[in-house]
C-alpha positions in Angstrom: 88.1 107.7 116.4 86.2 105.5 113.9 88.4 104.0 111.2 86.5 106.3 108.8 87.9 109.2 110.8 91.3 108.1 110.9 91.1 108.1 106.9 89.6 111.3 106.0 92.6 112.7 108.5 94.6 110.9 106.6 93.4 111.9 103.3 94.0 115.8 105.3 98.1 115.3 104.6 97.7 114.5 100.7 100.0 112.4 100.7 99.4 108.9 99.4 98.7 106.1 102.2 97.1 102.8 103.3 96.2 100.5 105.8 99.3 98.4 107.3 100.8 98.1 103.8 100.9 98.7 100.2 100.7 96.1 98.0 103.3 94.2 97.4 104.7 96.1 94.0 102.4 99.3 94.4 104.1 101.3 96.9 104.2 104.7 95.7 106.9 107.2 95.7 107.7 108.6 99.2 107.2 110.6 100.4 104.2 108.2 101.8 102.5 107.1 105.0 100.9 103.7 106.1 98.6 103.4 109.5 97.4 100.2 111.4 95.9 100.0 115.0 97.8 97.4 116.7 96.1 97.0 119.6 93.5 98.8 122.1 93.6 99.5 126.0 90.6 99.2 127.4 89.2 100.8 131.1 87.3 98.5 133.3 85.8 97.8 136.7 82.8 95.9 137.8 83.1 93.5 134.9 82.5 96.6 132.5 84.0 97.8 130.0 83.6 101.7 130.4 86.2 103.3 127.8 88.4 101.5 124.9 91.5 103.8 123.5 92.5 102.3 120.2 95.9 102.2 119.6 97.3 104.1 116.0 100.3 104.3 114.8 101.0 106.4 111.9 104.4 105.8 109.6 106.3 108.5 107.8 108.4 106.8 104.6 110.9 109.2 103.5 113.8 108.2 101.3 115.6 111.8 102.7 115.4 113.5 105.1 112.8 115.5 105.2 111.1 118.2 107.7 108.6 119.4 105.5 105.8 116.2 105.7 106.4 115.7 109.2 105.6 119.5 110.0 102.2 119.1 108.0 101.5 115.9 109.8 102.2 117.2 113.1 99.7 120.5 112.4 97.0 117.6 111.7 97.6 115.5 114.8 97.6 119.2 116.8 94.7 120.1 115.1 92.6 117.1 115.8 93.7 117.3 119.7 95.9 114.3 119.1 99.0 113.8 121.7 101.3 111.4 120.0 105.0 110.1 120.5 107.4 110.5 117.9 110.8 108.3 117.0 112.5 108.0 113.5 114.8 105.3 112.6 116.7 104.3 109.2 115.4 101.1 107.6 119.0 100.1 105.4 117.1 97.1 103.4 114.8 100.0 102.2 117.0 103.1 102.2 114.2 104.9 103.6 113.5 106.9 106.2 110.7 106.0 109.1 108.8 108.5 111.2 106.9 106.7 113.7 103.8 108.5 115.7 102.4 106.4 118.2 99.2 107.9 120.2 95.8 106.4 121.7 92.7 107.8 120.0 
């Protein structure tokens, strides 16, 4: 997927977003999401690069508990054929919520 791509799936949610992080005094109310590609594996043999998956990781900011954006972001992932791994963890210094999807696209 092309960062364009990512976006307009982004965009699919409604929810307000952005690329690795808000700026610094314009993070909206959450519930919100922020993606960044932190890497890439790539497939190789003959000193060729035959296939790149991108790595994206796609962050859930909740400040409650809160099924409802995660089910609607879930139905997007399934219905762009994306498999993703999901973990959730409290931030304290935030009081927020995080819902991490990792996946390759």
């Amino acid at each position: 997927m092309t960062y364009e791509q990512i976006k307009e799936m982004m965009e699919e949610t409604g929810l307000p977003f952005a690329y690795h992080h808000f700026a610094e005094g314009e993070s909206p109310v959450p519930p919100f999401l922020i993606f960044l590609s932190p890497g890439e594996d790539t497939f190789s043999a003959d000193n060729n690069m035959y296939f790149s998956f991108k790595q994206l990781d796609i962050e859930l900011y909740t400040d409650r508990k809160d099924p409802e954006p995660e089910k609607e972001l879930e139905s997007i992932l399934h219905q762009h054929n994306i498999f993703y791994n999901k973990t959730e963890s409290w931030i304290a210094s935030e009081k927020m919520y995080e819902v991490l999807y990792e996946m390759e696209v």
